[in-house]
GUTORRO-870543 format. One line per field, with one value per residue: x negated, y negated, z of N, C-alpha, C in turn; chain. Coordinates in Angstrom, 2 decimals. Layout:
<recs>
n_px X  ...
n_py Y  ...
n_pz Z  ...
ca_px X  ...
ca_py Y  ...
ca_pz Z  ...
c_px X  ...
c_py Y  ...
c_pz Z  ...
unit A  ...
</recs>
This chain:
<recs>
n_px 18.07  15.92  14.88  16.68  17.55  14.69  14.58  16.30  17.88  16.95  17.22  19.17  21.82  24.18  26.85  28.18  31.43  34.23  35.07  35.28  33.25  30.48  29.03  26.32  24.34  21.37  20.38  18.37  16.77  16.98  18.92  22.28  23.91  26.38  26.90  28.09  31.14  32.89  34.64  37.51  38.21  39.13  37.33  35.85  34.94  33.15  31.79  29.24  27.45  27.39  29.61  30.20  30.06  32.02  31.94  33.88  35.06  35.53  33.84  34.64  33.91  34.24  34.43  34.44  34.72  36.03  37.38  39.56  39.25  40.80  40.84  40.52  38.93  36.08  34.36  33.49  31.11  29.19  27.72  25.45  23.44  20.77  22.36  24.60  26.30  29.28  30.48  33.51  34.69  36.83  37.84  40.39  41.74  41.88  44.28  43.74  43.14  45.46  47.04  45.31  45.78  48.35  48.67  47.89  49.94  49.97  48.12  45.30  42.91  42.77  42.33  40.95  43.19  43.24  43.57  43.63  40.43  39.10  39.62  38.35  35.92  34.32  35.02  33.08  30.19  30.31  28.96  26.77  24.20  23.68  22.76  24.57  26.49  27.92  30.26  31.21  31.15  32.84  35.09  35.09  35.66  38.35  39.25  39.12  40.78  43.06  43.67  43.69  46.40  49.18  49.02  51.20  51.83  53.17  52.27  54.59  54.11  54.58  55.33  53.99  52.51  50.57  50.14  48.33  46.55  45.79  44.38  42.19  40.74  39.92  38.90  35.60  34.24  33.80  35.13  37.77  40.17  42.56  44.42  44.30  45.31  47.82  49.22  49.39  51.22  53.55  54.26  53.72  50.07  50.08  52.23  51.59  49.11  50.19  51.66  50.39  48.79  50.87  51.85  49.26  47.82  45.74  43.16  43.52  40.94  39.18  39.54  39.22  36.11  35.13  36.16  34.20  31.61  32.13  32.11  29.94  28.48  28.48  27.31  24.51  24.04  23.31  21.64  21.06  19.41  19.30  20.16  21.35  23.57  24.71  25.25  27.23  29.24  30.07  29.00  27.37  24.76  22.13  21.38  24.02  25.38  23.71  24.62  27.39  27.04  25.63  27.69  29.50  28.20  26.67  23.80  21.29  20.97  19.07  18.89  20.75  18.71  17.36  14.84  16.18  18.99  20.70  22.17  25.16  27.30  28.96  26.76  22.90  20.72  18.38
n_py 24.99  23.64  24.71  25.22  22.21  21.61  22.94  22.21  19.04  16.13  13.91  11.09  9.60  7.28  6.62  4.53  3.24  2.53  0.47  2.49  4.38  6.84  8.36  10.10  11.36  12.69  13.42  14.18  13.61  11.02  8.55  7.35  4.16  2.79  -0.63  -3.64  -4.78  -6.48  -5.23  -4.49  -1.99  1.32  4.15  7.37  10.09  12.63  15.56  17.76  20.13  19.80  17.38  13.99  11.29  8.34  4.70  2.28  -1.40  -1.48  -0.15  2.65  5.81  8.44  11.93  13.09  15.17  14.89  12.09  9.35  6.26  2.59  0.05  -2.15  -0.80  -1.71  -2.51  -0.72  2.05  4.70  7.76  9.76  12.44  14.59  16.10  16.06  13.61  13.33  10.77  8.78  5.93  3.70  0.86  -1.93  -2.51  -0.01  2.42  4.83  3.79  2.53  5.37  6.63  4.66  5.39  7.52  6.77  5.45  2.83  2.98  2.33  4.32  8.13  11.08  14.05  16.78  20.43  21.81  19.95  19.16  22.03  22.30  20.16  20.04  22.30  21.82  19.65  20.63  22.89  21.44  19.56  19.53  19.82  17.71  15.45  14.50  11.76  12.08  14.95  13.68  11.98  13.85  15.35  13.55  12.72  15.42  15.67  13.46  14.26  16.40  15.08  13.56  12.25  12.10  10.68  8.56  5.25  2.06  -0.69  -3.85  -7.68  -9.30  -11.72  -11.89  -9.93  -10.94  -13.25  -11.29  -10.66  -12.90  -13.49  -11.61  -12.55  -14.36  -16.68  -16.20  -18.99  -20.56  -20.45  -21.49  -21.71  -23.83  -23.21  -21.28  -21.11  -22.90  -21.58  -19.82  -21.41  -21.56  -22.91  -23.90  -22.88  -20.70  -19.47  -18.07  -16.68  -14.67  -13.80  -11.94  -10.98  -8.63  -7.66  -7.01  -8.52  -10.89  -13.53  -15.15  -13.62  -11.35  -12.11  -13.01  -10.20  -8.83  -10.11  -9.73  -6.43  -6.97  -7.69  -5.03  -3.39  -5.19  -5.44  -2.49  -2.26  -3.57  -6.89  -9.03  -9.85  -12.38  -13.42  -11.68  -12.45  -15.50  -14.90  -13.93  -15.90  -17.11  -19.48  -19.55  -17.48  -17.00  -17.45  -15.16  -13.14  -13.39  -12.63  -10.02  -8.89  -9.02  -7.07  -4.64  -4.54  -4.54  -5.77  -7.26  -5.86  -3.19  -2.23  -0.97  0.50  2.56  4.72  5.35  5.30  3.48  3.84  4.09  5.95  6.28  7.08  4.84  5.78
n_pz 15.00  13.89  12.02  10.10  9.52  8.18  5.99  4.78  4.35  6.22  6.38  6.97  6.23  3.89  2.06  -0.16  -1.71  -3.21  -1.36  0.87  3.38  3.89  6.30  7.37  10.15  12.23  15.21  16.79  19.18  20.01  21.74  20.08  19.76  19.19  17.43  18.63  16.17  13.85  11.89  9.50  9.78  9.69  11.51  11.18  13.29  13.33  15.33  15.33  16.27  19.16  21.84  21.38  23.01  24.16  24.88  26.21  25.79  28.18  30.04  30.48  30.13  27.92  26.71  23.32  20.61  18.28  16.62  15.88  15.19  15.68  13.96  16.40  18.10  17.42  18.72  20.57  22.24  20.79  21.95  21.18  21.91  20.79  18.93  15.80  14.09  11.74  9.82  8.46  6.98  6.38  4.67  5.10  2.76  1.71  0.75  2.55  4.36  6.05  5.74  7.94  10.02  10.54  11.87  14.22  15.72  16.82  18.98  20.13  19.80  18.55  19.85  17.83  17.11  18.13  16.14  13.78  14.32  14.24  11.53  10.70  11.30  9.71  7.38  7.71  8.50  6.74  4.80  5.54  5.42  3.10  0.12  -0.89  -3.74  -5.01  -6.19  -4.65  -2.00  -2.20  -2.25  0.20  1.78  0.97  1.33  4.72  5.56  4.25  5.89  8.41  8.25  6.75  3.06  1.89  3.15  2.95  3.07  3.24  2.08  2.17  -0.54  -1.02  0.71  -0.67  -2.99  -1.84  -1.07  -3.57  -4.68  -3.08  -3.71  -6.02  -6.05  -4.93  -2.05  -0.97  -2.18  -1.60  0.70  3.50  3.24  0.19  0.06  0.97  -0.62  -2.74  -2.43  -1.85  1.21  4.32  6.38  8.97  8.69  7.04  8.31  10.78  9.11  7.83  9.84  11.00  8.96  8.10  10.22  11.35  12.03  8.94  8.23  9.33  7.27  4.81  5.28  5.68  3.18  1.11  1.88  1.12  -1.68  -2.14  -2.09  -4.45  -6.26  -5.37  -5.32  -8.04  -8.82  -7.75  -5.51  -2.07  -2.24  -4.26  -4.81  -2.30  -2.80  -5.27  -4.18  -2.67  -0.65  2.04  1.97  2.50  5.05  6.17  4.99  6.17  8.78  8.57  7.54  9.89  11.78  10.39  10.07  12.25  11.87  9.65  5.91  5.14  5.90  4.60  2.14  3.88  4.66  5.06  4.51  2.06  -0.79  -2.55  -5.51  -7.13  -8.51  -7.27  -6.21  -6.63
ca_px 18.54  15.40  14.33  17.33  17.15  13.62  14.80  17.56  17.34  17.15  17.44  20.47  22.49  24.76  27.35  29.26  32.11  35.55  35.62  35.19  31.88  30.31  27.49  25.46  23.06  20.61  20.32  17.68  15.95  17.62  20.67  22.46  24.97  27.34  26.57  29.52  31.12  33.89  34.51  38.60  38.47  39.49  36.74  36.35  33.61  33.22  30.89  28.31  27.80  27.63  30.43  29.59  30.74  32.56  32.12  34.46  34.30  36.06  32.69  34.70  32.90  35.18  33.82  35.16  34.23  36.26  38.03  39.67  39.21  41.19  39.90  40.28  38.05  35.01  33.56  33.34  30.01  29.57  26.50  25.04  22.06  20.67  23.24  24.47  27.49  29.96  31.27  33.72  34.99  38.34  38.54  41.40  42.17  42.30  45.47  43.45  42.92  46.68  47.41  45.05  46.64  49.67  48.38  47.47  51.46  50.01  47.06  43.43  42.29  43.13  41.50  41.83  44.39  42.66  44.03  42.44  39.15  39.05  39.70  37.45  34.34  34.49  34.15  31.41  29.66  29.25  28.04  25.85  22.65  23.42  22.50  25.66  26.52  28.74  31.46  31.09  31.39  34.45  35.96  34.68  36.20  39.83  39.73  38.95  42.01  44.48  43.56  44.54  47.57  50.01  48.65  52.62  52.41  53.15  52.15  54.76  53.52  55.14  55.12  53.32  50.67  49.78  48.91  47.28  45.28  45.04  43.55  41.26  39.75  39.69  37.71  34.09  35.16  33.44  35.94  38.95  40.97  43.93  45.30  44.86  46.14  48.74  49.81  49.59  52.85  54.44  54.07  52.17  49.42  50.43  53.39  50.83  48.14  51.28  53.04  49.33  48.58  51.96  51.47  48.06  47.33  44.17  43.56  43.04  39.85  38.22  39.91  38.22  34.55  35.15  35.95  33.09  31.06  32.17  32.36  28.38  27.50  28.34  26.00  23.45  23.60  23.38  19.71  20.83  18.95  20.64  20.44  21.87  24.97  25.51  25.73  28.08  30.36  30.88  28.50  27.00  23.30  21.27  22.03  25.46  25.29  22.91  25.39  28.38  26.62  25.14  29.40  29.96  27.31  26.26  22.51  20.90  21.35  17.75  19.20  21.48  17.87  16.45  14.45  17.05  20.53  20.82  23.50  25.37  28.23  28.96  25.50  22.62  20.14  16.73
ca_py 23.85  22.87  25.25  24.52  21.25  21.50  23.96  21.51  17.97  15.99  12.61  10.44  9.45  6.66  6.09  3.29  3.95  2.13  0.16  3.57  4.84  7.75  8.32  11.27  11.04  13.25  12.08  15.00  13.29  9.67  7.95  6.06  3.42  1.80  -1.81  -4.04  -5.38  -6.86  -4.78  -4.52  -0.65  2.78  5.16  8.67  10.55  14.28  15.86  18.46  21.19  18.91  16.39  12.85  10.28  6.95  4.31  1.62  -2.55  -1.38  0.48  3.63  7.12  10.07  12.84  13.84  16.03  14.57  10.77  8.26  4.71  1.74  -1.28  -3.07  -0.31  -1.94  -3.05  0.75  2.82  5.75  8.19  11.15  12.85  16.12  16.72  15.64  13.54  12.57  9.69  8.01  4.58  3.04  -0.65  -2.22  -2.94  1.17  3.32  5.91  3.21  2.46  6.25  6.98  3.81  5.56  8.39  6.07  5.09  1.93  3.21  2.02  5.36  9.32  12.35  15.36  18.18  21.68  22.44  19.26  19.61  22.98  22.15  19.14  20.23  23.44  20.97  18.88  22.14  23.50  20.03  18.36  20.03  19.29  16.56  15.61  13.61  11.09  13.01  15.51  12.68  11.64  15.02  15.55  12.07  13.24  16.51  15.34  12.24  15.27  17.07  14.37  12.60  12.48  11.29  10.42  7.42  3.80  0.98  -2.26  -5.31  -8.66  -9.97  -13.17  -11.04  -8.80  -12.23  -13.65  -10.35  -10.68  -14.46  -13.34  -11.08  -13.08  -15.89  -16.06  -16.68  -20.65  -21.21  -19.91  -21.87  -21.51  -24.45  -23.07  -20.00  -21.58  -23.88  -20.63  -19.01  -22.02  -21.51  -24.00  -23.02  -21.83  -20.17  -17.94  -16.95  -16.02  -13.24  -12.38  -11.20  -9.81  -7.96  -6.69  -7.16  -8.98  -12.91  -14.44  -16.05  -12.52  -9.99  -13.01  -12.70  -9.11  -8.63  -10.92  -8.82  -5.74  -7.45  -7.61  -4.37  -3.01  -6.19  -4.72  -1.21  -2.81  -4.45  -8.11  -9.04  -10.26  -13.95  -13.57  -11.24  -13.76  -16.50  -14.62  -13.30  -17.22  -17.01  -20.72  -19.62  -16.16  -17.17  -17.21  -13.42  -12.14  -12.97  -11.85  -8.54  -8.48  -8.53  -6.17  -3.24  -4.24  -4.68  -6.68  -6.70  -5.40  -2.17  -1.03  -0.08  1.07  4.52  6.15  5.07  5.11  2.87  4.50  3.29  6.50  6.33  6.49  3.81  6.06
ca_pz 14.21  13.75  10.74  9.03  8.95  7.45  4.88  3.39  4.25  7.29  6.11  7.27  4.76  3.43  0.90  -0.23  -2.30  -3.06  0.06  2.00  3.24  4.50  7.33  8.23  11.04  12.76  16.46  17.29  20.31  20.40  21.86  19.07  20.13  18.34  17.90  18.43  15.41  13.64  10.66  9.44  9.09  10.29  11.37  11.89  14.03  13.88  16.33  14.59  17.87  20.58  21.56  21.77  24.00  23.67  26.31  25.54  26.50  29.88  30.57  30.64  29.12  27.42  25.35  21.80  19.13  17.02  16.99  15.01  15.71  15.06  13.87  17.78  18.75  16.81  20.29  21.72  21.62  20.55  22.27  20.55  22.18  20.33  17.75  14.38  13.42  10.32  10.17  7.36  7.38  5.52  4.45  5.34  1.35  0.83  1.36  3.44  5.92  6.56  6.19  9.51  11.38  10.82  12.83  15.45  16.27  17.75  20.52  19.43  18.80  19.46  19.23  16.87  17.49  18.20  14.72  12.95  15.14  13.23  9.75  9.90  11.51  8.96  6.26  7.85  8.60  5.58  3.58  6.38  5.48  1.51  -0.63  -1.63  -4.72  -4.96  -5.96  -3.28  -0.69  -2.22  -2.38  1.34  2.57  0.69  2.34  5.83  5.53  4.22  7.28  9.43  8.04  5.39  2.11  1.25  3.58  2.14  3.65  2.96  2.53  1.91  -1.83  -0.80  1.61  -1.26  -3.94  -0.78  -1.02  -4.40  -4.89  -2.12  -4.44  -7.47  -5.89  -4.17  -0.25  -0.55  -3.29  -0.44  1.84  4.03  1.94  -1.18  -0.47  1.48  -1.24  -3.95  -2.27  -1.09  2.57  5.01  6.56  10.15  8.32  6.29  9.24  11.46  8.30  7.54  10.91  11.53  7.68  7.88  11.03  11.42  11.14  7.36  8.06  9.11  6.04  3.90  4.95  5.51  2.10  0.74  2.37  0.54  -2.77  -2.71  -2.10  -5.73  -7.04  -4.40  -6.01  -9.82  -8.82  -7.84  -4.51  -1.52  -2.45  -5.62  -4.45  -1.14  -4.06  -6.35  -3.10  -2.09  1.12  1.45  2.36  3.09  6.54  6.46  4.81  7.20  9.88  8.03  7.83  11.06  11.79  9.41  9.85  13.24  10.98  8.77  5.00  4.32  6.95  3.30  1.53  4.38  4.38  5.78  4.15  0.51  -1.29  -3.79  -6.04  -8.25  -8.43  -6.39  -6.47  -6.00
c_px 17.40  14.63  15.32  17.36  15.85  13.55  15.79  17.15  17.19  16.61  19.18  21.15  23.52  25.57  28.77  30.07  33.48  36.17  35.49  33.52  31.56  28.80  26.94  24.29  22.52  20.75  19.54  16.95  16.54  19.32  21.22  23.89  25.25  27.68  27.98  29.72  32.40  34.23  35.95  38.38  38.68  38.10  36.62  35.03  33.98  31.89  30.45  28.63  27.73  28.73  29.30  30.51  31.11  32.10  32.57  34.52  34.82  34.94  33.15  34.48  33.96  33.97  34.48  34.49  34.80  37.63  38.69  39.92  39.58  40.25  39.66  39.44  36.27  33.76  33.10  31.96  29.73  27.90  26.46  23.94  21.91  21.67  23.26  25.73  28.06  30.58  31.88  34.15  35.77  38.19  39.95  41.99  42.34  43.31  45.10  43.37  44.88  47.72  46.76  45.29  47.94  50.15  48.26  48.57  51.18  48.75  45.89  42.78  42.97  42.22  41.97  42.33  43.17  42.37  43.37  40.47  38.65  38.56  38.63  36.03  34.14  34.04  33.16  30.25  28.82  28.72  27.22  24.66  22.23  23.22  23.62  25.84  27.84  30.58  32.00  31.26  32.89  35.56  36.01  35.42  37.42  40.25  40.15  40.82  43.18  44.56  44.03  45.94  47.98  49.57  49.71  52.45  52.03  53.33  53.15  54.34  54.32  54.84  53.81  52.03  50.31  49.29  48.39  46.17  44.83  43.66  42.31  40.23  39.50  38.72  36.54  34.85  34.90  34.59  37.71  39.24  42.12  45.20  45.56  45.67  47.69  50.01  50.48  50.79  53.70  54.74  53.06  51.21  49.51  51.22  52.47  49.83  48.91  51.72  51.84  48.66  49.58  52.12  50.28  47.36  46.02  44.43  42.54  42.00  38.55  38.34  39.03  36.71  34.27  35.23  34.87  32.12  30.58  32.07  30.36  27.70  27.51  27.10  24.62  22.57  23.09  21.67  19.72  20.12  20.26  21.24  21.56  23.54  25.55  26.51  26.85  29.07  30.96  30.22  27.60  25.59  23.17  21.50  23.36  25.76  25.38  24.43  27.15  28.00  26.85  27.34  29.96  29.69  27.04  24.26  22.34  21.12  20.81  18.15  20.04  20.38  17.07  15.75  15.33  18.57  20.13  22.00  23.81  26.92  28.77  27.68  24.58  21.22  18.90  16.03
c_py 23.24  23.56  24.77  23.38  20.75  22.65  23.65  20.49  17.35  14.26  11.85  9.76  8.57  6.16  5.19  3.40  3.01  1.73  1.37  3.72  6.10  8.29  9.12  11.17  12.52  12.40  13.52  14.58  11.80  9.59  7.45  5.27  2.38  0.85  -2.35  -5.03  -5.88  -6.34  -3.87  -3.06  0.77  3.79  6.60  8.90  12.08  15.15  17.42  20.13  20.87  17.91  14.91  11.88  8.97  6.22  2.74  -0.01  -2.50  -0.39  2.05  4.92  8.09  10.48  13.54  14.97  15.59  13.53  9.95  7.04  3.70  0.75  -2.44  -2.00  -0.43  -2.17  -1.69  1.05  3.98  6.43  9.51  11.36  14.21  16.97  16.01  14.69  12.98  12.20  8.80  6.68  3.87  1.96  -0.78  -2.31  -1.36  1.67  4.13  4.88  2.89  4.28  6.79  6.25  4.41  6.73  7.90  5.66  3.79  1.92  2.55  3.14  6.82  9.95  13.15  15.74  19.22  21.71  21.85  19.48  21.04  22.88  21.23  19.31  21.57  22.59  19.97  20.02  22.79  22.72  19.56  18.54  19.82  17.83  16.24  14.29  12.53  11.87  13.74  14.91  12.29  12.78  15.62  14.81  12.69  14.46  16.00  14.63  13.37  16.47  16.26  13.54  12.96  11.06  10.31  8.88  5.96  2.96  -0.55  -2.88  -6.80  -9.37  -10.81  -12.38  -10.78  -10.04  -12.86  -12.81  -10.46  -12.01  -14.23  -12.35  -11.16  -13.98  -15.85  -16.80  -18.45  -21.19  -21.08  -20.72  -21.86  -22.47  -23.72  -22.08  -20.22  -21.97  -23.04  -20.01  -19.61  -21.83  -22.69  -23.47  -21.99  -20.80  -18.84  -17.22  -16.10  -14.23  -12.86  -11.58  -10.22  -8.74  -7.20  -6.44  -7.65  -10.51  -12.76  -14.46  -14.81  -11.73  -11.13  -13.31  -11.03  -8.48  -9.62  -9.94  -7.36  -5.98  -7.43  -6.62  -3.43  -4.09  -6.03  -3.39  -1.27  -3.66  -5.87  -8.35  -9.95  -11.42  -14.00  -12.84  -11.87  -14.82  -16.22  -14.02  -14.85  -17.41  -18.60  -20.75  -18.03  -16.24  -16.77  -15.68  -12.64  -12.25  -12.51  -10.18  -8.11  -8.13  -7.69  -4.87  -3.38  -4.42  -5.74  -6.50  -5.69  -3.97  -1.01  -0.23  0.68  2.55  5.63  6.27  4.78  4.77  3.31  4.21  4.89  7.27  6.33  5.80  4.25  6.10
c_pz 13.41  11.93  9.72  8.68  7.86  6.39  3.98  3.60  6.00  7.33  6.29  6.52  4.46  2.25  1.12  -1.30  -2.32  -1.67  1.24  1.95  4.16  5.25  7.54  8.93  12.08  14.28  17.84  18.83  20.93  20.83  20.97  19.85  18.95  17.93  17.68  17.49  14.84  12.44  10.10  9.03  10.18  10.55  12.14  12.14  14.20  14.66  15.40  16.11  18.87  20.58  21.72  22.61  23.93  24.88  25.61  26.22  27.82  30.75  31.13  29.95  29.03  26.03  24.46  21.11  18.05  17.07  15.67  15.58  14.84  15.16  15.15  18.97  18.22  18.35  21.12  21.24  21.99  21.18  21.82  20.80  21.35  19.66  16.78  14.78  12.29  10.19  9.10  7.93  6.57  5.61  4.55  3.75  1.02  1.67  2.50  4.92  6.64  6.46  7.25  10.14  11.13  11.99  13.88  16.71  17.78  19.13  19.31  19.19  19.33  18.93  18.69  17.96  17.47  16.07  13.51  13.16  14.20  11.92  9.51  10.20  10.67  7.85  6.44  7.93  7.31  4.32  4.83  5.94  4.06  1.47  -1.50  -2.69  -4.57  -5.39  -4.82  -2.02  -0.68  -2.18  -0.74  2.19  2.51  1.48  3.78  5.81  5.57  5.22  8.65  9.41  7.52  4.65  1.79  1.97  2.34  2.97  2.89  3.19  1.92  0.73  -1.63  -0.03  0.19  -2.32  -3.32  -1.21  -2.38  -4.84  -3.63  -3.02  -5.56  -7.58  -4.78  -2.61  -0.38  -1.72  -2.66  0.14  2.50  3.20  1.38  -0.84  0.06  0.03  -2.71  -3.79  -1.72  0.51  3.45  5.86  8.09  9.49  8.13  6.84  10.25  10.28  8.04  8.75  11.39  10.40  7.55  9.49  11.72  11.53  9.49  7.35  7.97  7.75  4.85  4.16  4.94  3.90  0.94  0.48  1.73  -1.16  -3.05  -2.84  -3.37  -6.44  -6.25  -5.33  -7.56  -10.02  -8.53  -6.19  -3.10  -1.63  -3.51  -5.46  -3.30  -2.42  -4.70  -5.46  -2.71  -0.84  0.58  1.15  2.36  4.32  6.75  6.12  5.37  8.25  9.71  8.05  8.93  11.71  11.32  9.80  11.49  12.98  10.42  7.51  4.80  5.04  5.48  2.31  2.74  4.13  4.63  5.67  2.65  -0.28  -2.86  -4.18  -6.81  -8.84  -7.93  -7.02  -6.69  -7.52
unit A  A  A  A  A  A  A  A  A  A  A  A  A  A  A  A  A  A  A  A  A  A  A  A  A  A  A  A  A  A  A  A  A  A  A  A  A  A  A  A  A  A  A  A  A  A  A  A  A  A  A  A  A  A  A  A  A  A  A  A  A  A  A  A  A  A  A  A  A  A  A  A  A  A  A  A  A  A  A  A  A  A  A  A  A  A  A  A  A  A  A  A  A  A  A  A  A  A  A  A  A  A  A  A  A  A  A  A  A  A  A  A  A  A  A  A  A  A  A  A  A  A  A  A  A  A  A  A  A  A  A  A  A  A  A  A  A  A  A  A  A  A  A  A  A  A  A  A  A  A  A  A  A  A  A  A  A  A  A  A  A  A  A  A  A  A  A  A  A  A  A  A  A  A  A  A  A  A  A  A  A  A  A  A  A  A  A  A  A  A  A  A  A  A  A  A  A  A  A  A  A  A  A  A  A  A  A  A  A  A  A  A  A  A  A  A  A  A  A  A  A  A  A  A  A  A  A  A  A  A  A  A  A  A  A  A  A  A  A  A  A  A  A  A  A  A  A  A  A  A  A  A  A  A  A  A  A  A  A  A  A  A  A  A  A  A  A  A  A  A
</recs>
């Protein structure tokens, strides 16, 4: 393993992409665990040639090769000694994320089928060791998803949810309140954290720093620093950010340039 890696790349890898993102990690000698976080999205974990192991907040350990996890499995962690794995990740705001909760039929997470297990470590397989472009990630992500689900699904949502969702992404989160948004579809405000929890399933207050959150990291990739994209997301301070992140990623902001994740829009930043 060890030549190949040093004969393509062996840098761990990050892209950010239309609310989706995509992870590749090395985990040659270390444990990595999963930090626990609050972050409204679907993710998938495919195991390289070793499985890896979950151990979930009931302190109980199973081993996968290859998982999908709902968003009330943010709290689990994941252990990978001496292998690879590839890992995407669905915002709650994209279709792909409500076409793999549809796979889910309600559990917090399952594991592949033989048959998916197959198909999807075949296409991690033969990209892990590339340098893949933004395209290629996105063409990589689409495969994977149409290997586990049906693209066909449609998520309903309730008139009034979906201009909730929209005015949520028209305005910086400090400019947000349950009022207003209350008052925007005629509803009061218990009325509208009740149909948006039973509609998207989440509470209001999180899918609104959660998407904040995501709203900065295109003004990230474009050269504005983190002050300046907190500011223009609606966050009140650099403080308040950081720990929106730290909820988010499980990290810090400064963790999206790090040496070893590279944020890329379409583009990458280097």
């Amino acid at each position: 393993m060890k030549n190949r890696i040093d004969n393509k790349t062996n840098k761990s890898r990050i892209h950010f992409w239309d609310r989706c993102f995509f992870k590749r990690d090395f985990f040659l000698t270390d444990q990595y665990e999963r930090p626990s976080i609050h972050r409204l999205s679907v993710t998938i974990v495919i195991a390289g040639d070793k499985p890896f192991s979950i151990r979930d907040e009931n302190n109980q350990q199973k081993y996968y090769q290859g998982i999908i996890l709902g968003p009330s499995m943010n709290n689990s962690t994941v252990h990978v000694i001496d292998s690879e794995t590839t890992s995407f990740d669905a915002f709650i705001t994209t279709p792909a994320y409500w076409n793999l909760m549809s796979t889910l039929n309600g559990k917090q997470a399952r594991s592949f089928t033989p048959t998916e297990l197959l198909n999807t470590q075949n296409l991690c397989r033969e990209n892990f060791y590339k340098e893949l472009n933004q395209e290629e990630v996105t063409s990589l992500f689409e495969s994977v998803v149409n290997a586990l689900c049906d693209r066909n699904f449609t998520k309903k949502i309730d008139p009034r949810i979906k201009e909730v969702c929209q005015l949520v992404e028209e305005y910086p989160a400090d400019e947000i309140s349950i009022n207003f948004l209350a008052g925007k579809i005629n509803l009061s405000e218990s009325r509208l954290r009740a149909l948006f929890k039973q509609e998207m399933q989440c509470v209001l207050s999180l899918y609104i720093r959660n998407v904040a959150v995501w709203k900065t990291l295109p003004m990230l990739a474009q050269g504005l620093n983190f002050t300046q994209a907190a500011h223009e997301a609606g966050f009140h301070d650099l403080s308040h950010y950081s720990r929106a992140v730290a909820g988010f990623t499980g990290g810090s902001p400064s963790d999206i340039h790090s040496e070893e994740f590279s944020l890329t829009f379409g583009f990458d930043t280097k």
